[in-house]
Steps between C-alpha positions, in 0.01 A plus 500: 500500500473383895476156530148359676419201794825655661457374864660620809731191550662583174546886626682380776702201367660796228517729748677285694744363227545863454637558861722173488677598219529907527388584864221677631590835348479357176123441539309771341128474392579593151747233549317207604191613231775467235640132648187407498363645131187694678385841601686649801052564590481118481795459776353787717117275462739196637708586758411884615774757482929424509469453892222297535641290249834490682285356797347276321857356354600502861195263589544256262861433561404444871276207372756408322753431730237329692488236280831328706417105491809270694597180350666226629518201726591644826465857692839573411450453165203681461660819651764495263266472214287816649872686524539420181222578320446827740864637363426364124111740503683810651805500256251459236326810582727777661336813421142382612617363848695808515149678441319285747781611816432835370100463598600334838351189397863273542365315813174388338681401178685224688212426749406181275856389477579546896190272531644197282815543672290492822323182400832323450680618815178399676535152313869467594396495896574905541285719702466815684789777487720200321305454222428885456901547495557206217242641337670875478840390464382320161298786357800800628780209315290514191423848477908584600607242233315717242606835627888328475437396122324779393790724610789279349269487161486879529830588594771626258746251331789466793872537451668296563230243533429218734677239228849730543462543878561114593850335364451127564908421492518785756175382755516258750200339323550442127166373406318792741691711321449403165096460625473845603687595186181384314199736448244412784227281413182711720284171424648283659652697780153595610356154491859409718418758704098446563534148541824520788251782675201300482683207647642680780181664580315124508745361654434373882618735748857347633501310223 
């Protein structure tokens, strides 16, 4: 029997649970009816047909990366907690932002975080073609960072692997040598990385 007071926020929350776990092509009206213990006629009342429903998925995660709040003491903190919780919403939802570049709608997805990143460059003394720059260079170093770990994440197991590539008697460096022998950490390496680009790109010209 379908279930009744189904609302369209619950429509889209499973049909979006549905995409983060199996991908778009794995949403199906008959699909999302059965997720959801309803009529595939009680979906259709909801959301309209398969595409409009796609659009509407598409809408709602561009809210939701909108939602970008910095935190911290000083601009250069706050930037780095906008990096980080920029990267930490897309890897949580691949096939949806994938969806939203397919509609063209990329640019206005990260409109509200350029503008938090624009509010601390602004605070840090920055303006004009300066500030514009800092601001880019932090948003292409985030999005690049993800494109790098989503590849390694993806990529088949390598022989022989970083760990049998570096001998530490036979380097000039023992301890970089036994360091790179270690899996990377992506964590911290972005944070190492955000922070030593935001504090170049604050930093006093000359200085």
């Amino acid at each position: 029997m379908a279930r009744s007071a189904l609302t369209r926020e619950e429509v889209l929350e499973a049909a979006a649970s549905l995409v983060r776990r199996n991908g778009p092509a794995a949403l199906t009206m008959r699909g999302l009816a059965a997720e959801l213990g309803t009529a595939v006629t009680s979906i259709y009342w909801h959301v309209g047909n398969r595409e409009q429903l796609l659009d509407a998925l598409v809408e709602r995660t561009v809210q939701e990366m909108g939602a970008v709040r910095p935190a911290g003491d000083t601009p250069a903190e706050r930037i780095v907690s906008v990096a980080r919780t920029l990267r930490r919403e897309l890897r949580a939802r691949p096939h949806l932002i994938a969806m939203v570049h397919e509609r063209g709608l990329t640019e206005r997805m990260f409109l509200p975080a350029q503008r938090a990143l624009v509010d601390e460059v602004h605070a840090a003394g920055l303006r004009g073609a300066r500030a514009a720059d800092a601001v880019r260079a932090v948003q292409f170093q985030i999005v690049g960072f993800l494109l790098v770990e989503r590849n390694r994440e993806r990529s088949p197991a390598q022989s022989p692997g970083e760990g049998e590539l570096w001998d530490p008697q036979a380097a000039g460096d023992p301890a970089l040598a036994r360091a790179l022998a270690r899996p990377a950490d992506p964590e911290r390496l972005f944070l190492l990385s955000v922070r030593a680009l935001t504090d170049a790109l604050l930093a006093e010209p000359g200085g």
